[in-house]
N, C-alpha and C positions, 0 to 999 in steps of 0.2 A: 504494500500500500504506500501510494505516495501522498506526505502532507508538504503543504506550501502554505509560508507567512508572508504575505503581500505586502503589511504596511508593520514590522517587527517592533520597527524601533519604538514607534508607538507605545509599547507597551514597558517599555526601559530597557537599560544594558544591566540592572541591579537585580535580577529575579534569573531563577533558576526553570531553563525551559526543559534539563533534562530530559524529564519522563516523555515527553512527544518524539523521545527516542527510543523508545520501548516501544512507540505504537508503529512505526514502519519507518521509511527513508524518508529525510527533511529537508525542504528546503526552504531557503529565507531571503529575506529580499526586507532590507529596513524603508523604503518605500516606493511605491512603483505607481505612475500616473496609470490614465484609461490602455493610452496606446500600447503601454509596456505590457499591459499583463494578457493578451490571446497567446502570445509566446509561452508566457511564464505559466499559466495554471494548463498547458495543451495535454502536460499527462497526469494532471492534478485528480485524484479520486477524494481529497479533501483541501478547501480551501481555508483558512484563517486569519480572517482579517479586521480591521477595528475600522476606519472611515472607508476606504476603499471603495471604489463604488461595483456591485454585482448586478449584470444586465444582459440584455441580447449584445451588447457590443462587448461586452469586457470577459466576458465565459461563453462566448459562440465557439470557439474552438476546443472546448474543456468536455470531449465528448466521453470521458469517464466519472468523471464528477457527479459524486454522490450526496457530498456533504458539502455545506458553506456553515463557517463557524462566526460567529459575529465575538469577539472578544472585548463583549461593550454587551449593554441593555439597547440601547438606540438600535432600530434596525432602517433608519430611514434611507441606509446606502444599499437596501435591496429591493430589488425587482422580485417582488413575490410572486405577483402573477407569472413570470417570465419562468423562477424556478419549479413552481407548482407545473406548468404543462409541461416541461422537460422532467417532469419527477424528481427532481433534486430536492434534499432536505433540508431541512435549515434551524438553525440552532442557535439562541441568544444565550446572557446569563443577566438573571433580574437577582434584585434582592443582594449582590454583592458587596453593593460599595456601600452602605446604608450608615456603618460607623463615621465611615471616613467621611464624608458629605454632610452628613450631620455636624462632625468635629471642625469641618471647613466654615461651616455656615456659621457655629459661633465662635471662632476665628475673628472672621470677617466684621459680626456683630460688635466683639469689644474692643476692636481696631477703630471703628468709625465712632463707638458710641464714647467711649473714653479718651478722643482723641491723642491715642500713642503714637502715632507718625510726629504731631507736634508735640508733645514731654521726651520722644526720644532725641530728635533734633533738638531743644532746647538743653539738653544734657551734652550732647555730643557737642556742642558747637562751645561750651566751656561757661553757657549764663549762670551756668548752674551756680558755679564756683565764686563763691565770696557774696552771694547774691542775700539780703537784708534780711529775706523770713526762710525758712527750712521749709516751709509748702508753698509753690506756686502754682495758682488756679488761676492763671488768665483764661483756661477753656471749662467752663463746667462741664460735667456729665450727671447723668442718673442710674438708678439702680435699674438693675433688669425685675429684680421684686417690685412686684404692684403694678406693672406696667403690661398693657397689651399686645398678648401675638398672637398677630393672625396667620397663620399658614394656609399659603392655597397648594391645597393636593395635599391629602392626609393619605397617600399611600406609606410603602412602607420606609422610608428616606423621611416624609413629614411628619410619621409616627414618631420616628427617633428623634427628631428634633422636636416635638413637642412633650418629649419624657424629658427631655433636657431644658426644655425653657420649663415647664413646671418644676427642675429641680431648684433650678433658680427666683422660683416665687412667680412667677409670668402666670397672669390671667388668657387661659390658653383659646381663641376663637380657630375655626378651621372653615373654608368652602371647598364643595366639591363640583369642580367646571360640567364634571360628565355630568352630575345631577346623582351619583349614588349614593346611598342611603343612608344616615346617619348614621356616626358610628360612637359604641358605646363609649362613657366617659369624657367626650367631647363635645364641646357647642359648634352644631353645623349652625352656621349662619350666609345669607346671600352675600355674594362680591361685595355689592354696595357698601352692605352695614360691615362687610371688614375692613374695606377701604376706608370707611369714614373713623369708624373707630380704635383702629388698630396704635400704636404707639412703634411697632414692630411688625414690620411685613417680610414673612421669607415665602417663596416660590420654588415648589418642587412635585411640577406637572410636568407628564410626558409632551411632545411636542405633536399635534394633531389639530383636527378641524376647530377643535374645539378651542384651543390655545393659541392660535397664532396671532402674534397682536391683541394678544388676551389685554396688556398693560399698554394705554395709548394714554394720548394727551388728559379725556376726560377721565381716567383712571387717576391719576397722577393731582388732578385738580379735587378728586373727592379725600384725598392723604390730610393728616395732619400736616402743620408746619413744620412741625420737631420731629417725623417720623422716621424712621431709617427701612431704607429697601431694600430688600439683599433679593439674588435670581441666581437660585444654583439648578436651573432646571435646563431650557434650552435659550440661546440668544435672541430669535426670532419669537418669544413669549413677549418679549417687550421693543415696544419703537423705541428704537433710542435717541431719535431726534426730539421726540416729547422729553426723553429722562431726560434728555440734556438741555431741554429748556425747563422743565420742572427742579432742575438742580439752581438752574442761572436766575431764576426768577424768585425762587426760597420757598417755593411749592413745598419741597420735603428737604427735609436738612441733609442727608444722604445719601447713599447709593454704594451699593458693592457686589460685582457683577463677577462671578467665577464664567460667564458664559457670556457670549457676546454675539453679533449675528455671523460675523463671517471670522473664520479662524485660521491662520492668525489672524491681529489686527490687521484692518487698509487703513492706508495711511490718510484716507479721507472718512473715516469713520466721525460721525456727529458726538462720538462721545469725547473726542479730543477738542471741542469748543467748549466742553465746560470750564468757566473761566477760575473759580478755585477749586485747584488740583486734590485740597485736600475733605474736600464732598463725596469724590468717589474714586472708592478704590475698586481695581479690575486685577484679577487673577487669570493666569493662563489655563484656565480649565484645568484646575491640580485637584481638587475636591475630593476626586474619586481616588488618587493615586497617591493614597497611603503603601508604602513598600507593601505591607500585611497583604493589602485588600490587592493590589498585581499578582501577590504570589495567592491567593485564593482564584484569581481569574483565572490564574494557569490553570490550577489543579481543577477546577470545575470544566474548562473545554475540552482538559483531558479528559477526564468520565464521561463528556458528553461525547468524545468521541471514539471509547473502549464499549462505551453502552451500546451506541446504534450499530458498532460493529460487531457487538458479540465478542470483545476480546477477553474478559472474564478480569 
């Protein structure tokens, strides 16, 4: 059996891909555009890949191909239809990254809300030293106790962060986009009334009909002043030309975006006009990629791919 990794590097040089060498002959490729890969998957009977895109043009040549492995939850880089009438199968992994996403989000949260970028630079740059009182609060902040989060998308990634904002005292609200059904121990409440009342908004919906442009201008207009926004879901959930005039304008005091719409950044990206830099912070989609949570991706495409083979 042959396996091939299309886009490798993706997944780091710091994890152990050993065991995918127990399952037959491997080949790697740390990342290959459309045109490279009819070449590269032609004697492919399993492909592995993370963004990559799988289609009639990119596996029309891959006439052994059994299996596509998605090394990610996202499957928006497949042609389902395309692999269903070729019978090829197809494989995600949900529910992986859940700690580490979680752990990102409130990251993000006590970087923007305690403003540390400005107490670390004012330490580093030397004020500190010799300065008149032993506490400088030119920036206030607040507690995350007693204060509102609203999570949209109480899957299981909003689950974990709302065990974690109720560890911290957080009056926990949730909405669910698709419409499903309240879940125990939680206040479902509509968009509206989380938008309006929230004090803390995190985002972590998958990216579909329902979500695109979930967060636009009049979203953003219904936010407290003081609110902070954080989106570790998909980039295209929010315009960012709204977030970045809802930033410039003091709509919401915040923003912290692990996801953005096209990745990497364009250099003409709307979020680069936000005029203070320290409103919003942007992470390079790292959320998920706790060292732990890479080496559990591994080990789960392997089973997914010893299980459909029957390799015991």
């Amino acid at each position: 059996m042959k396996l091939v990794f299309l886009d490798k590097k993706t997944i780091g040089d710091d994890v152990d891909f050993s065991e995918f060498d127990t399952l037959g002959e491997v080949t790697s490729y740390d990342f290959s555009i459309p045109e490279e890969i009819p070449e590269r998957v032609r004697d492919a009977d399993v492909i592995i890949v993370n963004m990559v895109p799988v289609n009639a043009y990119t596996v029309r040549t891959a006439a052994k191909l059994k299996l596509v492995c998605v090394a990610a939850t996202g499957t928006d880089n497949l042609d389902k239809e395309y692999l269903s009438g070729r019978g090829i199968a197809w494989r995600n992994v949900a529910g992986y990254s859940s700690d580490s996403v979680a752990q990102h989000t409130l990251a993000m949260l006590l970087y923007l809300m305690e403003h540390l970028r400005y107490y670390d630079d004012y330490v580093r740059s030397g004020q500190y030293i010799g300065d008149y009182m032993f506490t400088h609060m030119s920036k206030g902040f607040h507690r995350i106790a007693g204060r509102t989060w609203g999570i949209i998308g109480l899957g299981a990634i909003g689950r974990r962060v709302a065990e974690i904002a109720r560890a911290f005292g957080a009056e926990i609200i949730y909405c669910s986009v698709s419409g499903a059904p309240e879940q125990d121990g939680y206040l479902q409440v509509p968009l509206e009334t989380l938008l309006c009342e929230s004090d803390i908004i995190s985002v972590h919906v998958p990216l579909n009909t329902h979500t695109v442009g979930l967060i636009d201008a009049e979203e953003f207009r219904l936010m407290k002043s003081d609110a902070v926004f954080l989106n570790l879901s998909r980039g295209a959930v929010v315009v960012e030309k709204a977030l970045a005039d809802a930033l410039n304008t003091g709509e919401i005091a915040a923003a912290g975006l692990d996801v953005i719409q096209e990745e990497p950044m364009s250099a003409f990206s709307p979020l680069l006009d936000v005029a203070d830099k320290n409103k919003l912070l942007i992470t390079p989609h790292i959320g998920w990629a706790s060292v732990e949570t890479r080496m559990d991706l591994l080990r789960i495409v392997a089973g997914q791919i010893r299980s459909f083979f029957a390799l015991g």
